[in-house]
N, C-alpha and C positions, 0 to 999 in steps of 0.2 A: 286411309280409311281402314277398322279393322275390322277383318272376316268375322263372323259373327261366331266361330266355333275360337277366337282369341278367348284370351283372360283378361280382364282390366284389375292390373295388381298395383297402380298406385294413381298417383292424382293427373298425372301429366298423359297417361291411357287416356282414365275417365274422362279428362276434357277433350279427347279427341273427336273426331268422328265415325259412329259405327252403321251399319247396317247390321239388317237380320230376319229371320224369316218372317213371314205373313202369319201370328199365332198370338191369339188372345192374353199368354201367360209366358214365361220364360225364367231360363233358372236353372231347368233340371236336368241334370246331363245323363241320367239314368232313367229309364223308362221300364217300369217292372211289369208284366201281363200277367194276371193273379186269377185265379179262381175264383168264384163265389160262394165262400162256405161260410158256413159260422161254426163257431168255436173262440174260443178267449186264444188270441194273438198279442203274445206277451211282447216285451222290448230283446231284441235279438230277430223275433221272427224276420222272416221275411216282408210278410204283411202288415209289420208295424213300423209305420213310419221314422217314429222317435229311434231304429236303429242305427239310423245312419248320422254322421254328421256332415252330411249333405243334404240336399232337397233331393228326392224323389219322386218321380209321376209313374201313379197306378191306373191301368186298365183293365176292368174287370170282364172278365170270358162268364160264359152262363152252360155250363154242363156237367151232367155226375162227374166224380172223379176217377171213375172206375173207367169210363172211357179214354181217360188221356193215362192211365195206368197201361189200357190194350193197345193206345194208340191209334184208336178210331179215325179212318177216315171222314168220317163225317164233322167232325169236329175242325177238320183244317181251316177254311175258309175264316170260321170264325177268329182261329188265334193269325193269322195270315192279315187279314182287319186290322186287328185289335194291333201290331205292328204294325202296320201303314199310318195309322192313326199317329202313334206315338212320333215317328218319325217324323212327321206332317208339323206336331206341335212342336219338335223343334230336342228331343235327346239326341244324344250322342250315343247311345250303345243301350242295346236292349236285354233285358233282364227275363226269363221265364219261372215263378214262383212255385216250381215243384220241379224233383230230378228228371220225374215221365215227360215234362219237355222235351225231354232230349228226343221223343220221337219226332219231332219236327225240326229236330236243329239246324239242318242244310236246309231243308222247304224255306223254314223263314231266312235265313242268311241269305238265299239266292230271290229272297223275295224284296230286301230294303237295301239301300247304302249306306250305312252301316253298322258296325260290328254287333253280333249277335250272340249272345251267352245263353243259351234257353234252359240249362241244368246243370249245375253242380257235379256231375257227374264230365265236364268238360274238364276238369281238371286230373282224371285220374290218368289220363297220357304223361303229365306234368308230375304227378309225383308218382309214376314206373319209374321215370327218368332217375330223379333226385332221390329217391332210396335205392339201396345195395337190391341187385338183383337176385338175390338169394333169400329177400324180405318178402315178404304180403300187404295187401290192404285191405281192411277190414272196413266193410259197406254197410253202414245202417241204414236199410231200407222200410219206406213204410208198407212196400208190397215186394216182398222176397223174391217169391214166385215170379214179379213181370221184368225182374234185372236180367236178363238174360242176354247172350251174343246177340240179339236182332237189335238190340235199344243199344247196348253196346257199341256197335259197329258204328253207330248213328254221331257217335261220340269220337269216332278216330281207335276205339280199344277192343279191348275183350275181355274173357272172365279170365283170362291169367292172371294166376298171382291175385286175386279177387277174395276172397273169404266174406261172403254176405250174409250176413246178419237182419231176418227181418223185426220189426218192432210191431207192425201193424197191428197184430194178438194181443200185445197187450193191454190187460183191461185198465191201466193208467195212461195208454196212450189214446184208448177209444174215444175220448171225448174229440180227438181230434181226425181220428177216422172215421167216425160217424155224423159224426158233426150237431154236437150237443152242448151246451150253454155254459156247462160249468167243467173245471179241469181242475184237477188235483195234484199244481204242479211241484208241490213236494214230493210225493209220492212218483212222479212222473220222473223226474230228474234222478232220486235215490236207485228207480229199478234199472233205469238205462247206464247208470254207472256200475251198478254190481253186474249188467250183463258185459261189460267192457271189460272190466277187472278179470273175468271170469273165462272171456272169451281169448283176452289175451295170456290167462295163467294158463290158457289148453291149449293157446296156439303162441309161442316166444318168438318165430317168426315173422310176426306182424310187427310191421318197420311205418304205417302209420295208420290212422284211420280217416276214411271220410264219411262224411253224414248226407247222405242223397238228401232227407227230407228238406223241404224249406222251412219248417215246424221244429228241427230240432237245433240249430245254431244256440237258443238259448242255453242248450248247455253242454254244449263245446269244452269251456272253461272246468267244469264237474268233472265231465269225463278224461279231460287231459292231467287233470289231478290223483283220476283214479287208475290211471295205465301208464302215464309218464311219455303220453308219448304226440306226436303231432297232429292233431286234429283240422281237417280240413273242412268246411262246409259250405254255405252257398255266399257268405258275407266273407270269406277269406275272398274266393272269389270276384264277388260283389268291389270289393274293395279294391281289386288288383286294377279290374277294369275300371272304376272311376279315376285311378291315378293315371291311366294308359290315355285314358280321354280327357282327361283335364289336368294336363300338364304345369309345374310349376318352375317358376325360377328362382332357384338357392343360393340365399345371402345364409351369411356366419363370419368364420375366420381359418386361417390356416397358421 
């Protein structure tokens, strides 16, 4: 009989026998907890499904976003749910749809079994590591001001070696800081690439960058054209962890 967290990768699985949890739907091995905002959520976002090529399951939270920027205690309960929830219908590894996650990162990890990613900004331990410690990383943030050592620490790091960049101000990113209908994402894409080009001609120490927001993945590819250099975001991420949980078996040749 196989465990219901198996893979059925050819016909002699399939025909087996499986169990698996008590859940209306099944499939998705990523469970993302998103905000409720509006704004146009392009393919890249986070909150657009068509980014992945996998299936994904979204659970929507209901509070401004200024409070999971401060890290509102009032707010836990709900995103603490909204992961029990997900886990209940049956992912493997849970996803949080903005970096300010990160202020819940242990609450939820010590709250399901298992694996818990709540922000993008989990990653900057992993690449201290793998770039020259003599290098920086350069943080695009949508709220500059709330990147600080408290949210930090929450994530295993600190602002060493940090160079944060916020984007929140500007007025091609406000549709999606304000949360307004329409988004001007040419214009949005061109000024976040001159601020990378710009950021990195004042600072040649930067050895990579990563994007806290879950809004800016779409243009990852832009900016790594316009600095030459490694861009990290919430779908490098995203990605690492759906291979960690959904393991495969390689056929080829040698």
């Amino acid at each position: 009989m196989a465990n219901w967290k198996s893979n059925i990768e050819n016909i002699h699985e399939l025909d087996g026998v499986h169990e698996t949890l008590v859940s209306y739907t099944s499939g998705f091995a990523i469970g993302i907890i998103a905000v409720n905002l509006i704004y146009p959520k392009l393919p890249g976002n986070v909150a657009n499904a068509t980014t992945y090529p996998f299936p994904v399951k979204y659970k929507v939270v209901e509070f401004e976003i200024e409070q999971l920027f401060a890290g509102d205690p009032a707010i836990r309960d709900q995103i603490v749910n909204a992961a029990k929830e997900l886990e209940a219908e049956g992912v493997r590894a849970i996803i949080g749809a903005c970096g300010y996650f990160a202020h819940f990162q242990q609450i939820i990890a010590d709250e399901v079994d298992i694996p818990v990613f709540m922000s993008s900004l989990c990653q900057v331990p992993m690449i201290k590591t793998g770039i020259s410690s003599k290098k920086k990383i350069a943080v695009f943030a949508a709220s500059g001001d709330d990147l600080d050592n408290e949210i930090l620490a929450k994530v295993g790091t600190d602002s060493d070696r940090l160079i944060v960049q916020n984007v929140g101000n500007l007025e091609s990113f406000s549709a999606i800081r304000w949360g307004r209908p329409e988004l001007d994402n040419g214009k949005l894409k061109k000024d976040l690439c001159d601020i990378a080009a710009d950021l990195v001609a004042r600072n040649p120490d930067i050895g990579a960058i990563l994007l806290e927001c879950s809004d800016l993945p779409p243009y990852a590819k832009a900016i790594q054209a316009a600095t030459g250099l490694p861009v990290f975001d919430f779908n490098s991420m995203i990605d690492m962890v759906y291979h960690a949980v959904v393991q495969k078996t390689y056929y080829g040749y040698f």
